[in-house]
C-alpha positions in Angstrom: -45.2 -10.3 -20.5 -45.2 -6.9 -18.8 -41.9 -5.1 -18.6 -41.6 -1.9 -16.1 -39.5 1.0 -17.8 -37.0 0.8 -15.8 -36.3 -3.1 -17.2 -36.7 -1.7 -20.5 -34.3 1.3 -20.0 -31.7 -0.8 -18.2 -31.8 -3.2 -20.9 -31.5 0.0 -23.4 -28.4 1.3 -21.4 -26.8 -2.2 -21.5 -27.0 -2.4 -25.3 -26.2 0.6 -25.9 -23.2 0.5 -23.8 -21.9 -2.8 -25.9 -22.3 -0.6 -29.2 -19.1 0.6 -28.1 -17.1 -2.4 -28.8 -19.0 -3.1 -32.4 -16.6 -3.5 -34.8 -17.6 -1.2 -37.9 -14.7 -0.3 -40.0 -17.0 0.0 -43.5 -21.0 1.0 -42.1 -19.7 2.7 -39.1 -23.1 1.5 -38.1 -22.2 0.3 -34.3 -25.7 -1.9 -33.2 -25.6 -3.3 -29.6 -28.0 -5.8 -28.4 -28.7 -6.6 -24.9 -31.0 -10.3 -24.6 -32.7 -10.8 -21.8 -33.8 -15.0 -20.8 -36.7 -16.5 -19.0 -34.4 -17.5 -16.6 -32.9 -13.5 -15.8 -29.5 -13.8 -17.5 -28.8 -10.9 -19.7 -26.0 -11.6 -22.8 -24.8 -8.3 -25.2 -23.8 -8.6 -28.4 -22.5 -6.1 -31.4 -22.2 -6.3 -34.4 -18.9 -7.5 -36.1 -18.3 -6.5 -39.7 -15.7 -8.0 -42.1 -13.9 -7.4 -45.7 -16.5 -10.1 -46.9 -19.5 -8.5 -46.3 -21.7 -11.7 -46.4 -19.4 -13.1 -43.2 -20.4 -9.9 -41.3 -22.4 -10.4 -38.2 -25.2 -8.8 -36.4 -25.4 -7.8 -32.4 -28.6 -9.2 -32.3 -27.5 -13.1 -33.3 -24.2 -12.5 -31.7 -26.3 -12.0 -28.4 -28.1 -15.1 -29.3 -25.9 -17.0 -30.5 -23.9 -16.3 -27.0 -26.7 -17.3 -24.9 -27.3 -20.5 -26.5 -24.2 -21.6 -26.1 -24.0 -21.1 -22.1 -27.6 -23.4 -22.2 -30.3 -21.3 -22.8 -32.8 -21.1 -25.2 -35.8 -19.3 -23.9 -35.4 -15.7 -24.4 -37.7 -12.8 -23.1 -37.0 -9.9 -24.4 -34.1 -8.0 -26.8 -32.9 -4.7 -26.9 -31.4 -3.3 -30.0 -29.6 0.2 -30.0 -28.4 2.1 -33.3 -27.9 5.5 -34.1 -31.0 6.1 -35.2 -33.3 3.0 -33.5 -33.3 1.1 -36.6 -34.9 -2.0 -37.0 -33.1 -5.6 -36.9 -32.7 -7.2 -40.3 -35.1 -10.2 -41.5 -32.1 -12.6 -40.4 -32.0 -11.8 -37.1 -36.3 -11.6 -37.4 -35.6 -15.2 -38.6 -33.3 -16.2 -36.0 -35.7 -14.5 -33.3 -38.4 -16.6 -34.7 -36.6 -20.1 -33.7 -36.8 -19.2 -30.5 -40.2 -17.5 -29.9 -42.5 -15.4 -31.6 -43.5 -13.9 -28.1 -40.3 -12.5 -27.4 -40.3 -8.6 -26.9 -37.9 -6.5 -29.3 -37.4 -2.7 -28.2 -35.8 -0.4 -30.6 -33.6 2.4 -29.1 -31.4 4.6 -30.6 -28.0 6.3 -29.3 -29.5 8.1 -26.7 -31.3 5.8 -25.3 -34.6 6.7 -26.1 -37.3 3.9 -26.8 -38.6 4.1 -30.6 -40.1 1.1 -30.6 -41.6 -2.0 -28.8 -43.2 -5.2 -30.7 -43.4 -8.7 -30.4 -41.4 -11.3 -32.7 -44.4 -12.0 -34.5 -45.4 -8.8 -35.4 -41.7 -8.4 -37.0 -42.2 -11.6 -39.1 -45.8 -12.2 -39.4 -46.0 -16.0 -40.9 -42.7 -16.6 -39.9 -41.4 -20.1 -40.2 -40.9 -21.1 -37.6 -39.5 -25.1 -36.1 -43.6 -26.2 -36.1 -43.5 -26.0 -39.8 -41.0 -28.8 -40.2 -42.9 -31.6 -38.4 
């Protein structure tokens, strides 16, 4: 899939405009996420911490998890801001996985600058993956 920089940097600006609603009391590591589907719609998500830190949530699921439950499952391409372009953790590689190792991640950070562009797969080479359970 071929994006044009603009599609990139608008999907940059999106997420990135969504960190502002992350809810980060203890990191005060605001991550927005801005999911793109095969069928145009776009869904943002943040990430949402809590007390118990293993009921925290990340922006990249939460986008996910959002557009899944409005129908879709066929995803494109995510963005995922942080302060300093970070990477997405391996349970939101995982969670990518289940829908498509072809799906195009771009790393940004606060200012919106690109830091990195890769496919699923190369995230989570031999991921497992829906296939593996037939």
């Amino acid at each position: 899939m071929n994006l044009t920089n603009e599609e990139r940097q608008m999907l940059i600006n999106l997420a990135n405009e969504a960190r502002k609603f992350a809810y980060v009391p203890y990191s005060k590591y605001p991550v927005g996420a801005a999911l793109r589907t095969k069928t145009g719609r776009i869904y943002t998500g943040v990430n949402v911490e809590n007390a118990a830190y293993p009921q925290t949530m990340c922006a990249e699921r939460v986008a996910i998890f959002k557009a899944v439950s409005e129908g879709e499952k066929e995803f494109d391409v995510i963005a995922v801001v942080t302060n300093n372009g970070g990477s997405p953790c391996g349970g939101c590689r995982q969670v990518m996985a289940e829908f498509g190792l072809d799906m195009i991640v771009l790393f940004a950070d606060g200012d919106g600058n690109l830091k990195k562009e890769l496919t699923v797969s190369e995230l989570l080479p031999e991921a497992f993956t829906p296939a593996h359970l037939l």
